[in-house]
SENU-92630 format. One line per 8 residues: number of its first residue (from 1); their letters; for each residue y, x, z of C-alpha. Coordinates in Angstrom, 2 decimals, always signed. Layout:
NUM) A) Y/X/Z  ...
% end
This chain:
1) XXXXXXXX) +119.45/+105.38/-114.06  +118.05/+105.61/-110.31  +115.84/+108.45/-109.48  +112.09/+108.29/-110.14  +110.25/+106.14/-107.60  +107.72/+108.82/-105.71  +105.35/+106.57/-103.65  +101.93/+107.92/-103.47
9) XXXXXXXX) +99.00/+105.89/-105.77  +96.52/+105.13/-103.15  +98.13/+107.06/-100.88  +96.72/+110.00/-102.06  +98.79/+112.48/-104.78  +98.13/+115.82/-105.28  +100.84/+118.66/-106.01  +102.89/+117.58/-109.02
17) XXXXXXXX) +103.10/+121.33/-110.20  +99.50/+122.27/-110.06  +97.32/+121.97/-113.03  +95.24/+118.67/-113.53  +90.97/+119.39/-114.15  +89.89/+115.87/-114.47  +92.10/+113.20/-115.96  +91.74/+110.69/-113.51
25) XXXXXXXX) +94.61/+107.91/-113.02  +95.87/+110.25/-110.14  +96.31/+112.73/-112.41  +98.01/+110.77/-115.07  +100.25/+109.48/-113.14  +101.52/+113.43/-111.61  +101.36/+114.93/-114.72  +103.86/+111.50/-115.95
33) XXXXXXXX) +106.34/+112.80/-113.17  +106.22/+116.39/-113.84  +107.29/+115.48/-117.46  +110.15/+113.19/-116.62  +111.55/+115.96/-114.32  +111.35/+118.33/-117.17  +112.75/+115.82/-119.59  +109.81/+115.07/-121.87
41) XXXXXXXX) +110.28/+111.29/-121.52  +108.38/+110.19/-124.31  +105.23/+112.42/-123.30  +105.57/+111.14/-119.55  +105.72/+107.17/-121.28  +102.01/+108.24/-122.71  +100.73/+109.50/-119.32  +101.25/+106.34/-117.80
49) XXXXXXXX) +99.99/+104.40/-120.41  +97.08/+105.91/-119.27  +97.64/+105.48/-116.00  +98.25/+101.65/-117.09  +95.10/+101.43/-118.66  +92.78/+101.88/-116.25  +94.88/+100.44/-113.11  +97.45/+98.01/-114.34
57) XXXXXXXX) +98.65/+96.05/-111.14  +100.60/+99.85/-110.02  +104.66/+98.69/-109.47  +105.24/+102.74/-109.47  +104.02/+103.56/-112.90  +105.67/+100.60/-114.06  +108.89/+101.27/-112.83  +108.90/+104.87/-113.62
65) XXXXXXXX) +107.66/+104.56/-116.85  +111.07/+101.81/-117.19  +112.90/+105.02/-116.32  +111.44/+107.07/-118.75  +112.07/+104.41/-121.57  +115.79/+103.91/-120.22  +116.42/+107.62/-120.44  +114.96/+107.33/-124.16
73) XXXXXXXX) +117.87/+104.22/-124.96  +115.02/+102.05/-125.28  +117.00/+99.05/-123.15  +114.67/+96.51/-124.01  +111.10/+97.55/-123.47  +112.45/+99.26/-119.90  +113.93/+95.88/-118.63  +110.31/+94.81/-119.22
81) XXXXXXXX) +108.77/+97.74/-117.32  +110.87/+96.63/-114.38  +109.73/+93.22/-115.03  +106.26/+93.74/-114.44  +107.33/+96.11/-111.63  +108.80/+93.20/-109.29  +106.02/+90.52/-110.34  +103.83/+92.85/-108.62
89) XXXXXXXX) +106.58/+94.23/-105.94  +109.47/+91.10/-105.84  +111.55/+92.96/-103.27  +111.82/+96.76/-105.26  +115.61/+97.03/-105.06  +115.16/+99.71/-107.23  +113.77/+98.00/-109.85  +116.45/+95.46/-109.72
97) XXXXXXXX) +119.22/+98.09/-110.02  +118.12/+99.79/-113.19  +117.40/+96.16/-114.64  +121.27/+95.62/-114.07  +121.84/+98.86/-115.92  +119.34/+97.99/-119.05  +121.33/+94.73/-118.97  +124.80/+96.33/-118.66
105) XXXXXXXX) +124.07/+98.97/-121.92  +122.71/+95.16/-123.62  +126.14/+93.99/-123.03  +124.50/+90.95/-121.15  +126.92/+91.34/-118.08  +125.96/+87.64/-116.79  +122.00/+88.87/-116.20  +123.19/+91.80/-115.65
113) XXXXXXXX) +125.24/+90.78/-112.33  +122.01/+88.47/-111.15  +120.06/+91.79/-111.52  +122.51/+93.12/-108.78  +122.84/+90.53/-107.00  +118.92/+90.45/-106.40  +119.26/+94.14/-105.52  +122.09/+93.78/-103.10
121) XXXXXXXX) +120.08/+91.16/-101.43  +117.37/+93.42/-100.37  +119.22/+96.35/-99.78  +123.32/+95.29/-98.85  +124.19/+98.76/-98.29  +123.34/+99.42/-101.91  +126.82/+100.67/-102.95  +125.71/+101.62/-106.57
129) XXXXXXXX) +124.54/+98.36/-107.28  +128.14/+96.81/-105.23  +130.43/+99.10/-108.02  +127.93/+98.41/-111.37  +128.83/+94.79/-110.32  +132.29/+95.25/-110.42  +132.16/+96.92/-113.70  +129.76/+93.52/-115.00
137) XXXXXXXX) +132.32/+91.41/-113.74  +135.12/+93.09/-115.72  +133.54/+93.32/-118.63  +133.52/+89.45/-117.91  +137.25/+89.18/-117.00  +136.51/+87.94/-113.57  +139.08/+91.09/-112.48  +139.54/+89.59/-108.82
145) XXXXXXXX) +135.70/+89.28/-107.93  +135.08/+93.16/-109.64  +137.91/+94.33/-107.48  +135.91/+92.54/-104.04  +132.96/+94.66/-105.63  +134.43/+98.08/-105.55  +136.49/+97.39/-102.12  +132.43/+96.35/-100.95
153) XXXXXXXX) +131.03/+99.46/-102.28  +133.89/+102.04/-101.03  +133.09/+100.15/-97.99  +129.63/+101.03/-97.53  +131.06/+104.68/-98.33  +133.10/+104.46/-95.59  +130.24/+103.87/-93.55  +128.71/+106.60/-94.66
161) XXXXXXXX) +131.07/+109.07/-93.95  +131.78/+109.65/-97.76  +128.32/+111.98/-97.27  +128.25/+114.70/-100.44  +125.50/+112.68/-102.30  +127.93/+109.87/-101.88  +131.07/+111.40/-103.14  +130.05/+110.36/-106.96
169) XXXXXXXX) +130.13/+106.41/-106.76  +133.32/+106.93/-103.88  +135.16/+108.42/-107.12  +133.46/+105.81/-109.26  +134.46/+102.76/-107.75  +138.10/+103.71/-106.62  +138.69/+104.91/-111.31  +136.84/+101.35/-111.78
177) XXXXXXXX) +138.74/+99.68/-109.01  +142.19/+101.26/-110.70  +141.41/+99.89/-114.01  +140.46/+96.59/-112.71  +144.14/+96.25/-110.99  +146.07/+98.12/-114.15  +144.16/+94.58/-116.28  +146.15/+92.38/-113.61
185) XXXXXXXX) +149.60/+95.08/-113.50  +148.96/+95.55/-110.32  +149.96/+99.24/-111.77  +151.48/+100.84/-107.92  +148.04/+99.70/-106.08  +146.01/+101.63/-109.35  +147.73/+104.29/-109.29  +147.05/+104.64/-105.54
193) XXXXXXXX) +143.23/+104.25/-106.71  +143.51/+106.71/-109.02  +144.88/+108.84/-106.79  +142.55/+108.50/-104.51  +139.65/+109.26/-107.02  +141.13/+112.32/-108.23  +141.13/+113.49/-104.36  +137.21/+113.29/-104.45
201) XXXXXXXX) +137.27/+114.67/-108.19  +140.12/+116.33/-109.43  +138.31/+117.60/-112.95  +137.27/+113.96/-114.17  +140.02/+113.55/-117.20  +139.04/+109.80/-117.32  +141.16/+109.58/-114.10  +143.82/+111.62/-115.33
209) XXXXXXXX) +143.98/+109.62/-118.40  +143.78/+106.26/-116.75  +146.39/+107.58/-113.99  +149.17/+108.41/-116.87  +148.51/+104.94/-118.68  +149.19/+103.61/-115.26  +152.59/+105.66/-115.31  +153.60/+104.71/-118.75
217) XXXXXXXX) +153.58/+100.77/-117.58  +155.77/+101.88/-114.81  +157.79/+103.44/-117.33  +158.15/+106.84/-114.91  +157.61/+108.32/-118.35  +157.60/+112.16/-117.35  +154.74/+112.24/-114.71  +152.56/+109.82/-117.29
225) XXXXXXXX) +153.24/+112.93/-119.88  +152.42/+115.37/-116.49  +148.87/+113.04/-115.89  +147.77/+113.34/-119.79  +148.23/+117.18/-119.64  +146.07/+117.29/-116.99  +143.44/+115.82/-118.61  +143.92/+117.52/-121.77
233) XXXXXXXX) +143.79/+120.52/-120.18  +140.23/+119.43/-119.23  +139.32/+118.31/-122.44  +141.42/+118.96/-126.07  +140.14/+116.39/-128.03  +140.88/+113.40/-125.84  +142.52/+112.04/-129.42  +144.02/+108.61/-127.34
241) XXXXXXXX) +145.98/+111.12/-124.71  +147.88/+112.96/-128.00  +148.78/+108.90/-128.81  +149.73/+108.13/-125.62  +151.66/+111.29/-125.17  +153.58/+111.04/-128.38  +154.92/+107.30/-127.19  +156.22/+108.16/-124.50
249) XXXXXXXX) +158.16/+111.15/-125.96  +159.16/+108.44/-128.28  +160.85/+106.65/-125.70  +162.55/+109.06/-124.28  +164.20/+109.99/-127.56  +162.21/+113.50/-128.03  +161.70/+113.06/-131.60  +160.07/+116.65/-132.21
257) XXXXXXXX) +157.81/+116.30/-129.32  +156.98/+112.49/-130.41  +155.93/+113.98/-133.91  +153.78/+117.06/-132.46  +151.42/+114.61/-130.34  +151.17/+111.94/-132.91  +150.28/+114.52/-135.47  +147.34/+115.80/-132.86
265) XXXXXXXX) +146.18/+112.33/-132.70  +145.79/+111.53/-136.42  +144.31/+115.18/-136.81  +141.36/+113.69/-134.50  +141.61/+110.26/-135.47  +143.43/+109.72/-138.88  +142.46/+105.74/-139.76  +143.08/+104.49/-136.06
273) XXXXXXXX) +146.53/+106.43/-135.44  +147.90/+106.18/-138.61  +147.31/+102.25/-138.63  +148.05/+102.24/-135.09  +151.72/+104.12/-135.35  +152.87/+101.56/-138.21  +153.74/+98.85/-135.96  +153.70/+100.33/-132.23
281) XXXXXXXX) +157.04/+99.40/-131.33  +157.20/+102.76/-128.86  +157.95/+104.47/-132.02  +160.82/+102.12/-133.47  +163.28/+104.75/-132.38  +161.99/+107.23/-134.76  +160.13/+104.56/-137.24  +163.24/+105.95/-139.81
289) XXXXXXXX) +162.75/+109.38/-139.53  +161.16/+110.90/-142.92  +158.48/+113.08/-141.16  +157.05/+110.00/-139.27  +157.09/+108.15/-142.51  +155.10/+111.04/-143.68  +152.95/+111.10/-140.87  +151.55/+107.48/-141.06
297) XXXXXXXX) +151.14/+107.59/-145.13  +147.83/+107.25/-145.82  +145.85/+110.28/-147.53  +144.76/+107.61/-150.19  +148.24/+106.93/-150.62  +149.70/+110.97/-151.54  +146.50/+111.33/-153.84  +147.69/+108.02/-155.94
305) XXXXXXXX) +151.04/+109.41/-156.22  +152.86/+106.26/-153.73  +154.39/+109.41/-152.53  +156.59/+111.45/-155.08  +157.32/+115.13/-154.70  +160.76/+114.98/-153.43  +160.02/+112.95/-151.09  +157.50/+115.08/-149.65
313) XXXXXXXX) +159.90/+118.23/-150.10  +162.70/+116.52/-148.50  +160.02/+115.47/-145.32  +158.74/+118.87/-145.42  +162.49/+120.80/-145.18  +163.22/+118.83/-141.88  +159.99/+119.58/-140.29  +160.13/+122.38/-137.53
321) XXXXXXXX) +156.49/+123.58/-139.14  +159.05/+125.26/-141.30  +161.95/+127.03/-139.30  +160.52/+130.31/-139.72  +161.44/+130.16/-142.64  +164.91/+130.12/-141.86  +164.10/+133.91/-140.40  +166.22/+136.32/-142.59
329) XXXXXXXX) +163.35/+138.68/-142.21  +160.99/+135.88/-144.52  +163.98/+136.07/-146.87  +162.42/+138.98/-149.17  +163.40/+137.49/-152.47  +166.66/+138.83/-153.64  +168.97/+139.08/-156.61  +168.49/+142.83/-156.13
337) XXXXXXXX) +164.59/+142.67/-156.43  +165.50/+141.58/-160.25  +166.75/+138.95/-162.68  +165.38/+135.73/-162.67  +162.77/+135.50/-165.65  +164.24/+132.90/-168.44  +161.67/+132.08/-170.74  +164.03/+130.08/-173.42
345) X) +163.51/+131.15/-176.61
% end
């Protein structure tokens, strides 16, 4: 969402942080923004309700109270907000922005992009409102326009000297403009995006992962596995990058390694990766191998017994889980410890 919207109500305000006597509309409306900047959204929504009843024709306690009810996920009743915002104000870019972003959580990408569009046209320079359109128009499949988007809103960064505050949307749009060209395989120009976002903001494992998808279409198999470490390194549980990871140690023949990923992946994501793994064709090279077998059974299917216990054994004796086993020192179980207890009779 944009930031709160701090005009002055008949050009008079007085300090947000010090305490209100009279509850006057003025005072409604201050203590509304001292809540939202402390988080209480739904207590801020009541102060400018009040604010609302008394003076209803105010575009700022509309359109922060929109914020309040978009910070609460309440889509709907904030597009509204902003609605009654630009009947009174037409030309409050602002208000058009987080209308595109209401629309964009709605999944109603077409309104969405005319919410933009109307913000754009007030304020061109608007580069936030340039890469949420690119991100409407891929969620549309219009891939060629989104990419224009992002090139218009790294533009206006450009222009801007790639200024601190700026340095979020400059990573934004070059991740968004890299998955826009990886949906055309234009894979060496999005990897040059990616790149280029992880310059701005090497810790972002969205990047990372994106940038080693990028690498396993070019089939340059070892830096894709060198990309998904780094952003697993970042962040464990990224259950996708274990997938990812274990095909392309599939395809390079490392059948241990293959196995060892895969198994991370259906430890965070059993259903998907098990259902997933049964006809990836990454993993034909190993689709024979008992252990993978083992790996993709379902859990439904080893408590109904479609799995017998040799099988299992057999799985389970090939398994590398198991070579320390093989350790002489684990081999305390001798003929000399005793005979073997028969219990015929």
């Amino acid at each position: 969402m944009s930031s709160l919207l701090l005009e002055p109500l008949k050009d008079a305000i007085a300090s947000y942080g010090e305490p209100m006597e009279v509850h006057t509309g003025e005072a409604w409306y201050n203590s509304g923004i001292v809540l939202m900047t402390t988080g209480q959204f739904q207590e801020a929504i009541a102060s400018f309700d009040k604010v609302l009843e008394v003076e209803p024709d105010l575009y700022q306690v509309w359109y922060n109270q929109g914020i309040a009810l978009g910070e609460l996920r309440r889509h709907n009743q904030a597009i509204a907000n902003w609605d009654k915002a630009l009947q009174i104000k037409p030309n409050l870019h602002e208000a058009w922005y987080n209308r595109g972003i209401g629309l964009l959580y709605l999944r109603r990408y077409k309104e969405a992009i005319n919410s933009y569009d109307q913000a754009l046209k007030f304020k061109p320079d608007f580069y936030e409102a340039w890469n949420n359109r690119g991100i409407a128009l891929t969620k549309l499949g219009s891939i060629e326009e989104a990419i224009a988007s992002y090139d218009r809103a790294l533009a206006v960064e450009r222009d801007l000297d790639g200024a601190r505050n700026n340095r979020g949307i400059a990573y934004g749009a070059r991740n968004n403009r890299g998955i826009a060209l990886g949906k055309l395989g234009r894979y060496d120009e999005a990897l040059t995006s990616y790149d280029k976002a992880l310059e701005i903001k090497p810790d972002r494992h969205e990047a990372w992962c994106n940038r080693g998808f990028v690498l396993y279409n070019l089939v340059r198999l070892n830096e894709a596995i060198a990309s998904f470490d780094k952003a697993l390194n970042i962040k464990r549980d990224l259950h996708e990058v274990w997938y990812n990871k274990a095909c392309c140690y599939a395809l390079q023949g490392n059948v241990e390694q293959a196995l060892e990923n895969l198994r991370q992946a259906i430890n965070l994501s059993p259903d998907e990766y098990r259902e997933k793994a049964k006809t990836d064709s990454d993993f034909d090279s190993i689709r024979d191998d008992e252990r993978f077998q083992a790996l993709i059974q379902e859990e439904s299917d080893w408590e109904q017994g479609e799995i017998d216990e040799q099988e299992w054994l057999k799985a389970a004796a090939t398994s590398s889980a198991f070579d320390f086993l093989k350790d002489p020192k684990e081999d305390i179980y001798t003929l000399a410890d005793g005979k073997p207890f028969n219990d015929e009779r």
